[in-house]
C-alpha positions as CSV (number, residue, x, y, z in Angstrom):
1,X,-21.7,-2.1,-23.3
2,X,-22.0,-5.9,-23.8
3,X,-25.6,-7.7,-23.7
4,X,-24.5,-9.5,-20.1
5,X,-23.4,-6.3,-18.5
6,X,-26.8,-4.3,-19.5
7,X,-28.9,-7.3,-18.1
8,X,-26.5,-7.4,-14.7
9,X,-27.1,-3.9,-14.6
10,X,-30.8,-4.2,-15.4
11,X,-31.3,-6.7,-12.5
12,X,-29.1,-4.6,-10.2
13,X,-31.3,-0.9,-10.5
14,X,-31.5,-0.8,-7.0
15,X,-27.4,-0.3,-6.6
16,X,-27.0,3.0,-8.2
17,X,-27.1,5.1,-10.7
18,X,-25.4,4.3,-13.7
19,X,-23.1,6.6,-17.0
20,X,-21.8,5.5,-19.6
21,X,-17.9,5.0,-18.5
22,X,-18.5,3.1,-15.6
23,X,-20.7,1.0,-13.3
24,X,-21.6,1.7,-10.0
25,X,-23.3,-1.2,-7.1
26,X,-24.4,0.7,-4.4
27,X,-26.2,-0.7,-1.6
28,X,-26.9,-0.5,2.4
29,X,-26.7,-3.5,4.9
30,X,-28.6,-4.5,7.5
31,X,-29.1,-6.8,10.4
32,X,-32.3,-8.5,9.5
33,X,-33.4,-8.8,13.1
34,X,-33.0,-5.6,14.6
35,X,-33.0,-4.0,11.1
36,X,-29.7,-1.9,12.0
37,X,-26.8,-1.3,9.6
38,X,-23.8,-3.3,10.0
39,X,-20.7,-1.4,9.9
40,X,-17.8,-3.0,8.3
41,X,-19.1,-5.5,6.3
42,X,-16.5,-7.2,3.7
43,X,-18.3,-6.9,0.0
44,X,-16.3,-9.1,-2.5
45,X,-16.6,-9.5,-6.1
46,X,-14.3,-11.2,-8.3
47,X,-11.4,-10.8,-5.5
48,X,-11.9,-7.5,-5.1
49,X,-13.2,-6.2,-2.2
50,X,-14.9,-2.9,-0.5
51,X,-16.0,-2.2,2.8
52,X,-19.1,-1.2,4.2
53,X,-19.1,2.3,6.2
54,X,-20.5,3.2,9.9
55,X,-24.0,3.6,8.5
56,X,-23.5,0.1,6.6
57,X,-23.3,1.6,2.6
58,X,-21.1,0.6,0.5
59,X,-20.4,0.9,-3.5
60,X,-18.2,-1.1,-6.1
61,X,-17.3,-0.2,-9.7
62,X,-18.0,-2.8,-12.0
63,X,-15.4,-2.8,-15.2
64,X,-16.2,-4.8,-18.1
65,X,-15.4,-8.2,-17.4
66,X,-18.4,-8.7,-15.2
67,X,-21.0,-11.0,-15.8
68,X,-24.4,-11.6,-14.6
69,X,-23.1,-15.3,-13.2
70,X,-20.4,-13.6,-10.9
71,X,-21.0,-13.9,-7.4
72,X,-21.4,-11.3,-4.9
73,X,-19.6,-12.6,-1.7
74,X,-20.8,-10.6,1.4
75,X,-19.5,-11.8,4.9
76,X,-19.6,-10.2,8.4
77,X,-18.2,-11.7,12.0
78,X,-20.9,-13.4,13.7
79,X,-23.2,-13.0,10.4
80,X,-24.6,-16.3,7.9
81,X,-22.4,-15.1,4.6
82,X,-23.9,-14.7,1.3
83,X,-22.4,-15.8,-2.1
84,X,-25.3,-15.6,-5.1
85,X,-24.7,-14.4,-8.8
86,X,-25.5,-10.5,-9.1
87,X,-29.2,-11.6,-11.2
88,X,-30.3,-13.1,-7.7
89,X,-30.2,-9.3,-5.8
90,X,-33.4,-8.2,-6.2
91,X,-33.7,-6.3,-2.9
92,X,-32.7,-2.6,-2.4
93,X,-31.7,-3.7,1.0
94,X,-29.4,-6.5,1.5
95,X,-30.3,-8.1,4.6
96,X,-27.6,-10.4,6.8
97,X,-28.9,-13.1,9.4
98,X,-26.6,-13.3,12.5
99,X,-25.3,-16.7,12.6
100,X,-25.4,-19.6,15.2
101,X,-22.7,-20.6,16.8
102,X,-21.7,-24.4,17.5
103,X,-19.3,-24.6,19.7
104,X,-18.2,-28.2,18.9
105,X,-17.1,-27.1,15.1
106,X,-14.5,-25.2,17.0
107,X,-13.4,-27.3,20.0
108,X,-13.2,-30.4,17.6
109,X,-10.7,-28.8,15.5
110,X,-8.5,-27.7,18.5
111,X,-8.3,-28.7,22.0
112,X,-9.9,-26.1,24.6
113,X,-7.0,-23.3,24.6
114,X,-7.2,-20.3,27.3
115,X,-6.6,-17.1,26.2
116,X,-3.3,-17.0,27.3
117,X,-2.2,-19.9,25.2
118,X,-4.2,-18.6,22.1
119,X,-2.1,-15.4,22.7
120,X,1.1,-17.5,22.4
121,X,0.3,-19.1,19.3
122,X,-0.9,-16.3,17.8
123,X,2.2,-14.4,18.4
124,X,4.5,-18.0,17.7
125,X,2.8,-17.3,14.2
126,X,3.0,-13.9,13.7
127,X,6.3,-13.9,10.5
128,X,4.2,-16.6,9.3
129,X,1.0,-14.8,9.4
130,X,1.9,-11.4,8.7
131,X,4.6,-10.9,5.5
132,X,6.1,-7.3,6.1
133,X,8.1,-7.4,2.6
134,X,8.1,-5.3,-0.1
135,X,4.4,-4.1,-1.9
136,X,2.7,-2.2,-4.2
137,X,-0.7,-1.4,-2.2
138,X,-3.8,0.4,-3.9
139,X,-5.6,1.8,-1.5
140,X,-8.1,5.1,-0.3
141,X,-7.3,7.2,2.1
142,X,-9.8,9.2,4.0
143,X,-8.8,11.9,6.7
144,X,-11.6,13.8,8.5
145,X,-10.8,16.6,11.1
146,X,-12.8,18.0,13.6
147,X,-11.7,21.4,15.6
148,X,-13.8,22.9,18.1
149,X,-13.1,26.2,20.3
150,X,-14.0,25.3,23.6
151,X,-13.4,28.5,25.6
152,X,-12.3,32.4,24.4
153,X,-11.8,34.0,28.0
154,X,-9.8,36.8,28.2
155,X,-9.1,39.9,30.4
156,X,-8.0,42.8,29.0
157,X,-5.0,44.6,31.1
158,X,-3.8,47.8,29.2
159,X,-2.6,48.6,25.3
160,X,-0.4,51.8,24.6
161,X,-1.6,51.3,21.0
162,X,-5.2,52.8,20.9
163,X,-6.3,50.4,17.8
164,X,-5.5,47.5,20.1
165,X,-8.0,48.0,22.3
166,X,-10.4,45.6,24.1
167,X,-13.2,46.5,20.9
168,X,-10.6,44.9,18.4
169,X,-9.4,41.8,20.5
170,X,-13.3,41.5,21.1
171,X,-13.5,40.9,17.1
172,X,-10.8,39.0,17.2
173,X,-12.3,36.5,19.4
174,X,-15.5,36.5,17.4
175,X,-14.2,36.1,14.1
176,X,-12.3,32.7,14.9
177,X,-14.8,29.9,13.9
178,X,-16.1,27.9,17.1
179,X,-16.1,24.5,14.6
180,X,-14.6,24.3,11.6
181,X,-14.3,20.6,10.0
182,X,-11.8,19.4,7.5
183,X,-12.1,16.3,5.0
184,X,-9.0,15.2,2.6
185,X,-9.4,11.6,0.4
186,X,-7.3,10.1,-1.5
187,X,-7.1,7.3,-4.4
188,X,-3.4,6.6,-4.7
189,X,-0.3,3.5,-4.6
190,X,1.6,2.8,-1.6
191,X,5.4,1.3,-2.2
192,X,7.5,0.0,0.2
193,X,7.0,-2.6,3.4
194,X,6.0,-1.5,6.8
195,X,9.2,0.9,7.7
196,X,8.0,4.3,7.6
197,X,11.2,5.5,6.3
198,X,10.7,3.1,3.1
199,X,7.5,4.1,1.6
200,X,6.9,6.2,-1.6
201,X,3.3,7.4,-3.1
202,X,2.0,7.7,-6.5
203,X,-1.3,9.9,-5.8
204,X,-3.9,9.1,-8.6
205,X,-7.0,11.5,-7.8
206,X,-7.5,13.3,-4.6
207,X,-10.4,16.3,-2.6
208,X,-10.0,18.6,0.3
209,X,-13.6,19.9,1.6
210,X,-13.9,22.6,3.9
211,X,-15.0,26.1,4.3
212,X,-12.7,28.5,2.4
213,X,-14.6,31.6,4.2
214,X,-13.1,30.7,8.1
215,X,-9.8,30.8,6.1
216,X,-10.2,34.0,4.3
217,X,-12.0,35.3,7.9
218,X,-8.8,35.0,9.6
219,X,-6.7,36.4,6.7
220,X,-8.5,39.8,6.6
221,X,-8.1,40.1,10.2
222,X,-4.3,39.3,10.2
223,X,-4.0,42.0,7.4
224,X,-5.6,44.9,10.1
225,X,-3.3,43.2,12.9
226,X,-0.4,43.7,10.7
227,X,-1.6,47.2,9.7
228,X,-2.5,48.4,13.1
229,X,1.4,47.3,14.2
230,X,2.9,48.7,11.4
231,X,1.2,52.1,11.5
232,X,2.1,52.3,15.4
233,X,5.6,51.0,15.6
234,X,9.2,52.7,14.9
235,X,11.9,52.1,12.9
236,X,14.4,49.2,14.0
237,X,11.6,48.1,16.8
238,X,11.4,44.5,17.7
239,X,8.6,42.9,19.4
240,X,9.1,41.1,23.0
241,X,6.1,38.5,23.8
242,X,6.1,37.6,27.6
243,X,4.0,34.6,28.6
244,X,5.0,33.9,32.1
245,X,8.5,33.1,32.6
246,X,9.1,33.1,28.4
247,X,10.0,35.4,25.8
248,X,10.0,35.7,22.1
249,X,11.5,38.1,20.3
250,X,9.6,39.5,16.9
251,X,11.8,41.8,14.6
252,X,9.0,44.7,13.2
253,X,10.1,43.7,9.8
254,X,8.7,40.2,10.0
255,X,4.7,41.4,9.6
256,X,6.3,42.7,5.9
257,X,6.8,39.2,5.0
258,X,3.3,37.9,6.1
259,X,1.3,40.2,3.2
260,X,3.5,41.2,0.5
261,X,2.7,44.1,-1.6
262,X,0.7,44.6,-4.6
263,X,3.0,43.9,-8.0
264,X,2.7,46.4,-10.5
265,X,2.2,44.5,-13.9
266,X,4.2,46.7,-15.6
267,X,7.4,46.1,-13.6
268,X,8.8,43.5,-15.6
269,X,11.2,42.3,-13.3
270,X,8.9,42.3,-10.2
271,X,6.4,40.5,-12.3
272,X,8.7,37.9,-12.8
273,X,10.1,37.5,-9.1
274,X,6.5,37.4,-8.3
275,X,5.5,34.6,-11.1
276,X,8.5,32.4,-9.7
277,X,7.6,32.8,-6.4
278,X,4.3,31.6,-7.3
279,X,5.8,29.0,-9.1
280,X,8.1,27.7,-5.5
281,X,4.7,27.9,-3.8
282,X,2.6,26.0,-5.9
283,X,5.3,23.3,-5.8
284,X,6.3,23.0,-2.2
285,X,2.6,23.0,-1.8
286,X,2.5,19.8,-3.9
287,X,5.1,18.3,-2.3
288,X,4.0,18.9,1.4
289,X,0.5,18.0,0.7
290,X,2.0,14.1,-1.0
291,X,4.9,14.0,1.9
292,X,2.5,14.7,4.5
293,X,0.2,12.0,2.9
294,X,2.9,9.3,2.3
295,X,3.8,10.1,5.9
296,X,0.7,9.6,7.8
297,X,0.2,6.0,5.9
298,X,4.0,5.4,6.6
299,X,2.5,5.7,10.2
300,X,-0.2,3.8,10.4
301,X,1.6,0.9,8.7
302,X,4.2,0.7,10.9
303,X,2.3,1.3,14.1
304,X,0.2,-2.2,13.3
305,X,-0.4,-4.5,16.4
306,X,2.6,-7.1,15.0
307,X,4.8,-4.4,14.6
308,X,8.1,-4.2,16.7
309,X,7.8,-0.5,17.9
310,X,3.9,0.0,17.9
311,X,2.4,1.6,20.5
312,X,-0.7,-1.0,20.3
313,X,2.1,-3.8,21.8
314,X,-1.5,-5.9,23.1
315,X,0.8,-8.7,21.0
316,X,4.2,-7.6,21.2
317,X,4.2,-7.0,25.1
318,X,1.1,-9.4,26.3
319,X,2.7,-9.8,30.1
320,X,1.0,-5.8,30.3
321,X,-2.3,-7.2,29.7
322,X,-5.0,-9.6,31.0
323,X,-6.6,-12.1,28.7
324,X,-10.1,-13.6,28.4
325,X,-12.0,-15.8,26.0
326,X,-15.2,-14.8,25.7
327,X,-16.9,-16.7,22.9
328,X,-16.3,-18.1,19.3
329,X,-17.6,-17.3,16.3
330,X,-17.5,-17.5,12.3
331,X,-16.1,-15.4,9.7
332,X,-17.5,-16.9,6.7
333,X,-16.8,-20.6,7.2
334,X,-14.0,-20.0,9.8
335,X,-14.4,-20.3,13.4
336,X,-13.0,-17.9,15.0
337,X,-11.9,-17.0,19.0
338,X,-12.7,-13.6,20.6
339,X,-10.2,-12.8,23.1
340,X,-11.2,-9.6,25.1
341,X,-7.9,-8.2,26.7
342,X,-7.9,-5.4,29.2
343,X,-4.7,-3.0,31.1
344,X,-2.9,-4.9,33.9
345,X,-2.1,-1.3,35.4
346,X,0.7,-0.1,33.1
347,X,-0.7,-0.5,29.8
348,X,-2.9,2.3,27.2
349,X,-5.4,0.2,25.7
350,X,-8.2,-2.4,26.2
351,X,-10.2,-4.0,23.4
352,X,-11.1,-7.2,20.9
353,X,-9.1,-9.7,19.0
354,X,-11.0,-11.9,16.6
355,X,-8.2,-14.7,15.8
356,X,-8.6,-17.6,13.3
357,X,-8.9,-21.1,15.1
358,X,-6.9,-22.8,12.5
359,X,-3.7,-20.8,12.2
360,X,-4.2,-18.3,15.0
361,X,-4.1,-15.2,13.1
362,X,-5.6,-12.3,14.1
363,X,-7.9,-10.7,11.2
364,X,-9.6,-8.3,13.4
365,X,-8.7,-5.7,16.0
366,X,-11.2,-3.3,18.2
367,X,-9.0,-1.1,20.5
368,X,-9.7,2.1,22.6
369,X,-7.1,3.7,25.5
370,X,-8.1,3.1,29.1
371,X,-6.0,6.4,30.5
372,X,-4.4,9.5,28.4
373,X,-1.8,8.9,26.1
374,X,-0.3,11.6,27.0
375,X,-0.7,14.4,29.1
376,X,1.2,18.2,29.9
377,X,0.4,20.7,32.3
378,X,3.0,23.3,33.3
379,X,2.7,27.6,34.1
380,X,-0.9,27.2,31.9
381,X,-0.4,25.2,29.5
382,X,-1.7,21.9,29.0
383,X,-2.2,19.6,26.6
384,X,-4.4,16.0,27.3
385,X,-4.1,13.7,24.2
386,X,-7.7,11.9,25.7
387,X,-9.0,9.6,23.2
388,X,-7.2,6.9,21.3
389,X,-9.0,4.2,19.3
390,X,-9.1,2.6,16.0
391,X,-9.5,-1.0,14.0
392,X,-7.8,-2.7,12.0
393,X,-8.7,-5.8,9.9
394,X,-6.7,-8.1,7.5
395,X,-7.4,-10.5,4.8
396,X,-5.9,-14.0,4.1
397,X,-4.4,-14.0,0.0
398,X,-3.7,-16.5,-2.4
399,X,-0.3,-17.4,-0.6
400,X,-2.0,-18.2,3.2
401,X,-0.3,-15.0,4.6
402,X,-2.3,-12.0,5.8
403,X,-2.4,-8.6,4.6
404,X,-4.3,-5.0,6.1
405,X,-7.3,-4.5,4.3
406,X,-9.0,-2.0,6.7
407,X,-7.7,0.5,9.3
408,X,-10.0,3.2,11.3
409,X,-8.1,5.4,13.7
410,X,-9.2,8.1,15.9
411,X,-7.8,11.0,18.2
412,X,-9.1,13.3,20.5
413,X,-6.3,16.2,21.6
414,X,-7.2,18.8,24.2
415,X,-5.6,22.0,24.9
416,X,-5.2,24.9,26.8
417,X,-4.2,28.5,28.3
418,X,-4.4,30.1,31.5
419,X,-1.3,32.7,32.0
420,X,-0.7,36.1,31.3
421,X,0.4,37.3,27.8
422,X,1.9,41.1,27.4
423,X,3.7,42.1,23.9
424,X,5.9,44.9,24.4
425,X,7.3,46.7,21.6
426,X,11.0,47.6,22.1
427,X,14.1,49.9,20.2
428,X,17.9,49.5,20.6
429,X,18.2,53.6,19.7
430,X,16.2,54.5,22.9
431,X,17.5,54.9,25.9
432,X,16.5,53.7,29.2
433,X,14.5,51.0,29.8
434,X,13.2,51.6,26.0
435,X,9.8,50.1,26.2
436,X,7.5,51.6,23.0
437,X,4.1,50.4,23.5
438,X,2.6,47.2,25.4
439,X,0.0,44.9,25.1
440,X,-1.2,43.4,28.0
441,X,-4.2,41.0,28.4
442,X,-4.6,37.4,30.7
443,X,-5.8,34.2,28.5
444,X,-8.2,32.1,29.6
445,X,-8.9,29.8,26.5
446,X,-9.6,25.8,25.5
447,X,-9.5,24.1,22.0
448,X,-9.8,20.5,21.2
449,X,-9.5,18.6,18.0
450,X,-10.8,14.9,16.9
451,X,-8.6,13.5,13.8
452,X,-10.4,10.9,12.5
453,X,-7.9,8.6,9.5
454,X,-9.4,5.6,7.2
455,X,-7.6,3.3,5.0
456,X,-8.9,0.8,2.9
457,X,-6.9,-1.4,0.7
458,X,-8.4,-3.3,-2.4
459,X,-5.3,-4.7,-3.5
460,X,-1.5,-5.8,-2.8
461,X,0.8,-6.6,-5.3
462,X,4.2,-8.0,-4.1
463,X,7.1,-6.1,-5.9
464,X,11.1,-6.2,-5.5
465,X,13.3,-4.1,-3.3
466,X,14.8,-2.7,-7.5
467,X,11.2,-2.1,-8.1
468,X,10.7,-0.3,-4.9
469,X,13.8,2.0,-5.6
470,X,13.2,2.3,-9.7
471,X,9.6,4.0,-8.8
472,X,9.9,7.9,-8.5
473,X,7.9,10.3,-6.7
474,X,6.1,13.0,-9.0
475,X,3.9,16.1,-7.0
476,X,1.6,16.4,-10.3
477,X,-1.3,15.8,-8.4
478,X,-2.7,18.3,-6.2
479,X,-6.3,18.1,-4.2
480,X,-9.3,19.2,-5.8
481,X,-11.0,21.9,-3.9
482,X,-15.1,21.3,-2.8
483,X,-16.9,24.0,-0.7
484,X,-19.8,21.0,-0.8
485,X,-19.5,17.2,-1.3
486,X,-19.7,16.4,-4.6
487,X,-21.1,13.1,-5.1
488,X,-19.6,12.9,-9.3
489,X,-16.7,13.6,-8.1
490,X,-15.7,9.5,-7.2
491,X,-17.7,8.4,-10.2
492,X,-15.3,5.6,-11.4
493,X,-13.3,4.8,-8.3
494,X,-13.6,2.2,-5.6
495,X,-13.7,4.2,-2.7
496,X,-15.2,4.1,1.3
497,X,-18.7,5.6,1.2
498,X,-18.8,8.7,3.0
499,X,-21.3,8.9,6.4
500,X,-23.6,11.7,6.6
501,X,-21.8,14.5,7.9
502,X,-19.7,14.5,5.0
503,X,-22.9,14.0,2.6
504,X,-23.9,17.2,4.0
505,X,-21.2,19.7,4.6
506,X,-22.1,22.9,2.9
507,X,-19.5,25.8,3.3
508,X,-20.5,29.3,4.5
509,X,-19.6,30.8,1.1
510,X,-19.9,28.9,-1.6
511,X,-18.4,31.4,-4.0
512,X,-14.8,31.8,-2.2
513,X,-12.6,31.0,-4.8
């Protein structure tokens, strides 16, 4: 470690702790009036950039090349920026002053627009602003899911099997979690442009945290369904499921392939089956876990307010919405509008554009949906897709175009049951109306999910359509398993800090393997 970085490091105590690989700046900011952390703060250093999270933290790895004469560039809409060398941060708080606003810096630059004809210039400068070509993005991916069980009403009818009684589909109902929470990151590089059908992922490190113990819960309790069905039905049955005016038919045989049985190690052959079967899991399990990841960011990219298809078309299809200019204000040393824009009657969404008043580019985005997005109710079921907002910010680079450097989206889904559900088992060899057994209860149940996806991108590197095609996809990487957050874990990577509820999550069992 050079004699500059210790003394940097020496002046910066306050920003983290500190091995001997790498070096960590970790800090929280705050609104040095009302002494509240501001969210989404830009933290720069050297061009490279991080974000800070809801509760205002942030952290940056330092590499080598840093010196205690770099400059820490911190800058917030409607906040004074800061730019001082890292020996001038003395503070364990960083404090940011909200900035006055002089309206004439703005008007003098550019006559007094409305928002409609800010709107039209933004969107007149939109291929100019916004270059959709081929890139090599590094970015963090953070994915947090939320699942709660809202309602487990049920009335039981009759069951012909005695196992399937009322006692067992009373532990059924009990042993389903009532919250269970799910947290995925991952470090990787993003190829392609902004068509979701063009995008390839190189995953560098990634983490799943959740609770292994629901899981296993509703394993063992599939096993006794399965056993209960298998000790109780006949040869060649097949299973009817009747929900209403809908059936399903089950073949008996299909519970065998849901627990396999044991593999006697001395069977050579079924050792082997069973070791290449492993195999086929472990590697469609890689590749679902990159494809779905590649496909949720091929998403997001392409559903960006300038794109042609998005559903956020606040730009693309303005005659839905109603515009206002509400004030102006500074990003750094750019003015900047803020254009509020709200549903004429057809459109989802109402929100907040921040738009640079020299080339009318919009850097910021606040949206959330006025109505649902969408909505099914038919013979009990229903679905209500209720919540729908996000953010997304961008950054100018070196060549005046814009690029996304943040993105925050969030979903709320609702769902239910109210109908009637009988499983009846049946067999071709019996005659009459051949009914076996029957199941019969009447559902009454609720479950809703909020799915929760951040992106943060420290850096975009322009690459050829050759390039784009030469890079191939490897599923060498899979997701580390925590049943706790592990703070070491991101030790070395630029990441998004996590808020508290991930700090905290503890699993059930923290031995589940």
């Amino acid at each position: 470690m050079s004699k500059s970085i210790s003394h940097v490091l020496t002046v910066l105590t306050f920003f983290g702790c500190l091995t001997a690989h790498a070096q960590t700046l970790s800090s929280r900011i705050v609104d040095s009036v009302t002494q509240k952390p501001i969210p989404y703060v830009t933290v720069q250093l050297k061009k490279k950039g991080v974000i800070t999270n809801e509760e205002g933290r942030f952290s940056f790895l330092m590499d080598a090349n840093i010196s205690e004469t770099d400059s820490l560039f911190i800058s917030c809409i409607g906040y004074e920026s800061i730019k001082r060398p890292l020996n001038e941060f003395k503070e364990s708080v960083i404090y940011l002053s909200p900035k006055a606003i002089e309206l004439d810096a703005v008007i003098v630059s550019n006559k007094q627009y409305s928002a409609d004809d800010i709107i039209d210039l933004v969107k007149e400068n939109i291929d100019k602003n916004y270059v959709t070509d081929y890139s090599k993005k590094r970015l963090f991916f953070r994915e947090s899911q939320y699942n709660y069980l809202n309602k487990t009403n049920y009335t039981f009818v009759k069951s012909t099997i005695g196992a399937l009684n009322k006692k067992f589909l009373d532990s059924v109902i009990r042993s389903v979690p009532k919250q269970s929470n799910y947290y995925t990151e991952v470090l990787c590089d993003l190829y392609g442009n902004y068509d979701k059908e063009k995008q390839k992922l190189k995953i560098i490190k990634a983490s799943e945290l959740y609770d292994k113990s629901n899981e296993l819960d509703l394993t063992k309790l599939e096993e006794k369904f399965n056993l209960i069905i298998k000790a109780n039905v006949k040869p060649n049955s097949y299973f009817k499921i009747k929900s209403g005016f809908f059936g399903t038919k089950v073949d008996g045989e299909d519970f065998d392939e849901i627990f396999k049985e044991e593999i006697d190690s001395t069977n050579a052959i079924a050792l082997k089956k069973a070791l290449e079967d492993k195999k086929k899991e472990e590697l469609e399990r890689k590749t679902n876990f990159l494809k779905y990841r590649r496909n949720a960011l091929g998403r997001r990219m392409q559903g960006l307010f300038f794109m042609e298809d998005t559903d956020l078309d606040f730009i693309t299809k303005s005659r839905k919405y109603r515009f206002s200019l509400e004030e102006y204000t500074y990003m750094g040393e750019d003015a900047v509008y803020i254009v509020d824009f709200e549903s004429k009657g057809a459109a989802d969404y109402k929100g907040r554009l921040y738009i640079n008043s020299d080339d009318f580019a919009v850097i910021r985005v606040d949206y959330e949906n006025v109505k649902p997005l969408k909505k099914f109710s038919l013979l009990g079921l229903s679905m209500n897709v209720y919540m729908g907002r996000g953010k997304m910010f961008f950054s100018k680079g070196s060549n005046d175009s814009y690029t996304l450097s943040y993105l925050e989206q969030e979903k709320g889904v609702r769902v239910g049951i109210r109908r009637p559900l009988k499983i009846i088992e049946k067999n071709k060899h019996v005659k009459g109306r051949n009914k076996q057994n029957e199941l019969s209860v009447k559902l009454d149940m609720a479950t809703s999910a909020i799915n929760k996806q951040e992106v943060i991108v420290f850096d975009t590197e322009s690459i050829t359509i050759s390039q784009f095609e030469a890079f191939k996809e490897s599923n060498n990487v899979l997701p580390t398993y925590m049943p706790n957050y592990d703070p070491e874990f991101w030790k070395g990577y630029n990441i998004i800090e996590p808020n508290r509820a991930i700090r905290e999550f503890t699993s059930e069992d923290e031995n589940v393997d």
